[in-house]
C-alpha positions as CSV (number, residue, x, y, z in Angstrom):
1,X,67.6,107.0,123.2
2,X,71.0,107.8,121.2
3,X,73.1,107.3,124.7
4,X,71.1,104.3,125.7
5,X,72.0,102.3,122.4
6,X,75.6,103.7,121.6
7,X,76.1,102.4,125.5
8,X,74.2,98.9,125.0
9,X,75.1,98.1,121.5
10,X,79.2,100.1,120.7
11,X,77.4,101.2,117.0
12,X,79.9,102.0,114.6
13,X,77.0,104.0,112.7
14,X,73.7,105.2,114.8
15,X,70.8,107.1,112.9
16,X,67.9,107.9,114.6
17,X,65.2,110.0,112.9
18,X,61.9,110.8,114.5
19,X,59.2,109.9,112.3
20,X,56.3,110.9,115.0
21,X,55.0,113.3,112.3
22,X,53.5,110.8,109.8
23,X,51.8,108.9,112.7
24,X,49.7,111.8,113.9
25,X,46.6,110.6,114.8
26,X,47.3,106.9,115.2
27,X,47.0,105.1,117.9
28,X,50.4,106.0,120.7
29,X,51.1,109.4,118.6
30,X,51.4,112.1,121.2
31,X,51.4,115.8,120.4
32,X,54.7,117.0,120.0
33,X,56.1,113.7,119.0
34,X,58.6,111.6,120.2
35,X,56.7,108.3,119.8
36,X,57.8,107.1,116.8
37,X,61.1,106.3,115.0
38,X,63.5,104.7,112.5
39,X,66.8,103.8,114.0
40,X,69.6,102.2,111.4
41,X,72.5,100.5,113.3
42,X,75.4,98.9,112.5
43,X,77.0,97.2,115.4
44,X,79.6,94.0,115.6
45,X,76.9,92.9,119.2
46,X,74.6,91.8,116.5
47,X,77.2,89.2,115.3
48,X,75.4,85.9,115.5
49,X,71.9,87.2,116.1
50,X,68.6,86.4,114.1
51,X,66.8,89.4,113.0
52,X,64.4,89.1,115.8
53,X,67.2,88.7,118.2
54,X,68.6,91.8,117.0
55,X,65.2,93.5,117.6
56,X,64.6,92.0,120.7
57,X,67.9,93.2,121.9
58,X,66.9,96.9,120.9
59,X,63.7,96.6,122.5
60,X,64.9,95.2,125.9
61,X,68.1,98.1,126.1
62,X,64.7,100.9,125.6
63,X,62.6,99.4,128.0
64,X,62.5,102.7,129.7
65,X,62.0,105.0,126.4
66,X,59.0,102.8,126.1
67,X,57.4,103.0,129.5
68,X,58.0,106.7,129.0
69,X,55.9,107.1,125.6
70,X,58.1,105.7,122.9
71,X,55.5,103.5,121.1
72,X,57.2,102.4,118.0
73,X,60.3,101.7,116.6
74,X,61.2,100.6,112.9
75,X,64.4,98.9,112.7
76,X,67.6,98.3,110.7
77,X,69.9,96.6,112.5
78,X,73.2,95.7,110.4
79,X,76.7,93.7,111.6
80,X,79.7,95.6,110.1
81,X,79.7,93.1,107.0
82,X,75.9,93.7,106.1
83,X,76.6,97.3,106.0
84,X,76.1,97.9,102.2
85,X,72.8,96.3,102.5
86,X,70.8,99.5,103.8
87,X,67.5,99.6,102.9
């Protein structure tokens, strides 16, 4: 996942943090994890782009991680300027 997004998107920060753990039991949580995660970027590609552009974007460069058993992502997705607004 880190490769696919530092490749698609140039981030000048990238944190990805499996969060599988606290979704055991719910519906896409596999044993052993790897299903579920927070990702916080900042990249200048998201210049321009609506929040759900921004997602969509994301979503479309892991189209692969998803066929594959990633089921769900939470996002914050930053341009370099909105950087001091982390959640």
């Amino acid at each position: 996942m880190e490769s696919v997004l530092r490749l698609a998107f140039h981030p000048e920060r990238l944190q990805i943090e499996d969060d599988s753990v606290r979704h055991a039991g719910h519906a896409g949580a596999a044993e052993g994890g790897e299903t579920h995660y927070n990702v916080f970027m900042i990249s200048d590609s998201f210049r321009n782009m609506a929040r759900t552009g921004r997602a969509r974007a994301v979503h479309a460069a892991l189209v692969d991680e998803f066929a594959s058993g990633l089921h769900a992502l939470s996002l914050t997705l930053r341009t370099p300027e909105e950087q001091g607004s982390q959640k």
